[in-house]
N, C-alpha and C positions, 0 to 999 in steps of 0.2 A: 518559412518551411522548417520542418522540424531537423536537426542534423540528423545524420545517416545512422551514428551510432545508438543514438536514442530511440529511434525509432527499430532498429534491432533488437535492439533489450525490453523491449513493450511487447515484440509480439513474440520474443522467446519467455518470455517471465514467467515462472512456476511457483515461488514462495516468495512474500512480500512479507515483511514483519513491519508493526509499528512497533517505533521506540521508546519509551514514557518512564523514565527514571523510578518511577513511585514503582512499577511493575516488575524492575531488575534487582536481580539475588546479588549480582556483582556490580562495580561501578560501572555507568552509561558507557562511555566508551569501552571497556573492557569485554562488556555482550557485545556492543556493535560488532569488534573485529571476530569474535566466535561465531557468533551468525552469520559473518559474512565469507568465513573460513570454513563452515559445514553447511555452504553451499545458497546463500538470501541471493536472491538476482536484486530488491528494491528495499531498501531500508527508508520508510518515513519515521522523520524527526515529528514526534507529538506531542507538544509541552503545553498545554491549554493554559496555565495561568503565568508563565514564566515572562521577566520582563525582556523587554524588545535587545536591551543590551546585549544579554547573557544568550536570549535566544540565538542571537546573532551568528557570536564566537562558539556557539553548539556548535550551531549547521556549518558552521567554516570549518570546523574540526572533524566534522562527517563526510563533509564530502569531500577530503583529502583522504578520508579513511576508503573510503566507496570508488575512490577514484583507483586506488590501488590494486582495487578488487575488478575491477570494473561492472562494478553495481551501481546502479542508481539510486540517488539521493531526494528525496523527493520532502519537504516542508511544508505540514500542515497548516493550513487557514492562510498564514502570512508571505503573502507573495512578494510585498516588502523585502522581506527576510533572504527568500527563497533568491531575489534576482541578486541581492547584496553580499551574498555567502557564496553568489556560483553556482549554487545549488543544481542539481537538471530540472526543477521543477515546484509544483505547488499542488496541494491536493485541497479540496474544497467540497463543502457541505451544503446544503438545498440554502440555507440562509444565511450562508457568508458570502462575500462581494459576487457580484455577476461573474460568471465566467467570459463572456465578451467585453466584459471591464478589465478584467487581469489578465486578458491578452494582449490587452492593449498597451499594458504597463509591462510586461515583463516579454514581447515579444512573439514571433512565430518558433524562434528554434526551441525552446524549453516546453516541458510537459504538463499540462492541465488535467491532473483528475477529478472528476467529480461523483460522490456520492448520490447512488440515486436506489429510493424502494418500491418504487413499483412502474408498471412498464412505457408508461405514458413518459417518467423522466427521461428512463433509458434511451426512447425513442429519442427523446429530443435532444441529447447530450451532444451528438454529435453536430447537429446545428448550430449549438450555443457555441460549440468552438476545442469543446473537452478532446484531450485524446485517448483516455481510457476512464472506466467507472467501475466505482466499488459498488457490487451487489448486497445486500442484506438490511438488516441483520438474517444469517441464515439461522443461527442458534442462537439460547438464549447466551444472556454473557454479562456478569458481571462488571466486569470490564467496561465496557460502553455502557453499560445501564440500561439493558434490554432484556427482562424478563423472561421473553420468551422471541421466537423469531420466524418466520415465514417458513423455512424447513425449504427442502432441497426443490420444491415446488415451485418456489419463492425466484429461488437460481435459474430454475428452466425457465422461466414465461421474462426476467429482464435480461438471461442472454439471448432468449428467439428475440427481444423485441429491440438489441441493438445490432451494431455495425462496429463496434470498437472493441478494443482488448477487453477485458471483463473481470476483475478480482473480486474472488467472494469474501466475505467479514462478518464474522460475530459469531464465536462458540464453535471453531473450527480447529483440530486436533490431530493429531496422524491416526485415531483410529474412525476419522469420520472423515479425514478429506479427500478421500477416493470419490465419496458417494457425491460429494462435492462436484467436482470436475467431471462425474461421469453426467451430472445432470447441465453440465453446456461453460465452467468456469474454466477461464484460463490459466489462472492462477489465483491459489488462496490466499487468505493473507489472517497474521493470527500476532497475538500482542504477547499474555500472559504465557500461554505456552511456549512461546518462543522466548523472550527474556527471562520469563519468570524462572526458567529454570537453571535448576544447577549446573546444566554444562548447557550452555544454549549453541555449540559447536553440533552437538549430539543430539540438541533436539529436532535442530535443523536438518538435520542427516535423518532423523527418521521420519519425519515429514517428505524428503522425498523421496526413502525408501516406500514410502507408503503408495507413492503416485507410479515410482518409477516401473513398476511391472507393465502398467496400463499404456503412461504416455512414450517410455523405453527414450 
């Protein structure tokens, strides 16, 4: 079963940033602790071609950072990684390892999230074993390499269609992510505009000023 605290921080979570060096104005860790200073509840480490070494001593360095904060630290594809570093967790895509495979490897207490686009996944996420699921893409977004994306439509019909926490992704911004959360997200989650920017303390702060009138 999942520990107490983590499962607190999943179902309060409002801003989720991915972290991806290529997309940071400052060095990696240097955005981490600003983002998580103006306010990230989940930082995921997302390094797609980095070797298994380096990834390693990231995620070790993240989630001493995360822990401070008490944010969650959550490691892309490699659950490897994710149970070797401490990490809270692993997040996973429709065609990387089963999710009731990487339960089985990293346990009940840690966190499984899984990516899913359309509603049939969503449904099923929670059977496979997932504790929360990234919705989208809801905008297009360079970033992930989605031209275009399902739009806030996209958000209502895979949050009616689960039971789990819900972060929406792809082309999400403080002056869109109201419309975001008002269409059933629990929390957003955004890469380039959160690191990308020159004070990612400040970006983060306006992203939840943006929510904050609505959720209070």
């Amino acid at each position: 079963m999942m520990d107490a605290a983590r499962t607190q921080r999943l179902r309060t979570m409002r801003l989720y940033a991915l972290l991806t060096e290529a997309h940071c104005r400052r060095p990696w860790l240097e955005t981490a602790e600003l983002l998580l200073e103006g306010g990230v509840d989940v930082i995921q480490l997302r390094e797609k071609v980095m070797d298994g070494r380096d990834l390693l001593a990231r995620a070790r360095a993240l989630r001493q950072l995360t822990d401070r904060f008490g944010a969650l630290c959550i490691v892309n594809d490699r659950p490897d990684v994710a149970l070797l570093s401490g990490a809270d967790g692993v997040h996973l895509g429709q065609e990387d390892l089963p999710v009731e495979e990487v339960r089985r490897l990293i346990g009940p207490e840690r966190v499984i999230g899984l990516s899913t686009h359309m509603p049939a996944q969503a449904q099923e996420a929670e059977g496979r074993g997932a504790d929360y699921i990234g919705v989208g893409p809801v905008f297009a977004t360079e970033t992930r390499g989605y031209p275009q994306g399902g739009g806030v439509e996209l958000v209502s019909a895979l949050c009616r269609a689960a039971r789990l926490p819900t972060v929406a992704i792809g082309g999400i911004t403080p002056q869109n992510a109201l419309s975001v959360w008002k269409a059933g997200a629990q929390a957003v989650a955004a890469c380039a505009a959160l690191c990308g920017a020159d004070d990612p303390r400040q970006a983060a702060q306006c992203f939840l000023k943006a929510l904050a009138e609505e959720i209070g």
